[in-house]
C-alpha positions as CSV (number, residue, x, y, z in Angstrom):
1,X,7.3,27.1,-24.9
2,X,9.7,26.5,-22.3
3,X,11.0,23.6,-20.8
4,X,8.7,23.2,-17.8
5,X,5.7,23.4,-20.1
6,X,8.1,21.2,-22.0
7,X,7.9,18.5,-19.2
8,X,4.0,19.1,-18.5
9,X,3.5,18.2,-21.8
10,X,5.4,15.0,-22.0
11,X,3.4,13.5,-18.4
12,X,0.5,14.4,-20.3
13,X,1.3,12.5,-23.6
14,X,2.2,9.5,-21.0
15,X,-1.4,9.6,-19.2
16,X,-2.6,9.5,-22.5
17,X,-1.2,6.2,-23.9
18,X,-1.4,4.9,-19.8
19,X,-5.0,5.3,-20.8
20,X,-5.4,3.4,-23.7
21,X,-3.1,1.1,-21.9
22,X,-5.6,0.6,-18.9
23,X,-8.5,0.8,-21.6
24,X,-7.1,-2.3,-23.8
25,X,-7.4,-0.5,-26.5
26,X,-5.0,-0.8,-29.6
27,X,-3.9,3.0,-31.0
28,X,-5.9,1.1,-34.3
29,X,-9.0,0.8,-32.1
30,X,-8.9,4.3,-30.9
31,X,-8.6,5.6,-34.3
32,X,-11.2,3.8,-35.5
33,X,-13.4,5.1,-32.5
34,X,-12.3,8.5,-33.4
35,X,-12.7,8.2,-37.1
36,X,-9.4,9.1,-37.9
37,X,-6.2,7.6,-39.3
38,X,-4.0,5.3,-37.1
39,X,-1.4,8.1,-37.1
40,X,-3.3,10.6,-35.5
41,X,-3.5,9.0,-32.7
42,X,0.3,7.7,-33.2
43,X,1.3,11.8,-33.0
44,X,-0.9,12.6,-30.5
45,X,0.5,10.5,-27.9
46,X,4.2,11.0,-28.8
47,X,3.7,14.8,-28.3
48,X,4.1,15.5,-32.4
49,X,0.4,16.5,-32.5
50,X,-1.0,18.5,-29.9
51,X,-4.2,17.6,-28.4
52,X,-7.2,20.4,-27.6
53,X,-9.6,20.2,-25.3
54,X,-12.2,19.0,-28.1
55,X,-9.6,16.1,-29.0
56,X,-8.8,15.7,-25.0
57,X,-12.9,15.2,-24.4
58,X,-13.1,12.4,-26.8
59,X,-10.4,10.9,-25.6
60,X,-11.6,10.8,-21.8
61,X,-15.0,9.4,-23.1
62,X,-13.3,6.4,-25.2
63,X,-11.0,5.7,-22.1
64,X,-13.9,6.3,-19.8
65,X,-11.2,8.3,-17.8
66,X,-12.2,11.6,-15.9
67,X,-10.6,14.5,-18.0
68,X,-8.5,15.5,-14.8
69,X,-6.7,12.0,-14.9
70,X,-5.1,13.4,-17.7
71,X,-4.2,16.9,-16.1
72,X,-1.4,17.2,-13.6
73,X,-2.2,17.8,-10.3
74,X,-0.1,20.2,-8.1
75,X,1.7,19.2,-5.2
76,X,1.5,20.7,-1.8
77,X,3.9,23.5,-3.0
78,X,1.6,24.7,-5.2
């Protein structure tokens, strides 16, 4: 991986706790939504776990976010 994917990764990992932010959700709450351990979601937002597209699905449903909130967009230079 290099270091731009790097950096994609880390915006994405910050949308993703922005949205449990916005969603008032503990990481606790999500997990228990999830049915998973407290931790996974823990790793998943610092970047130690990556998220799939399965994982990224769910997520968009808790947070009632459109998945391409969580995608970065491109800029006018493409």
């Amino acid at each position: 991986m290099n270091i731009n994917d790097t950096n994609k990764y880390h915006k994405f990992v910050i949308q993703l706790r922005n949205a449990r932010l916005d969603s008032s959700y503990t990481q606790s709450d999500v997990s228990t939504l999830l049915g998973k351990p407290q931790s996974y979601v823990s790793k998943c937002e610092s970047g130690e776990r990556r998220v799939d597209l399965i994982e990224l699905v769910k997520f968009a449903k808790i947070y009632k976010k459109d998945i391409y909130y969580f995608i970065e967009k491109k800029d006018q230079n493409g």
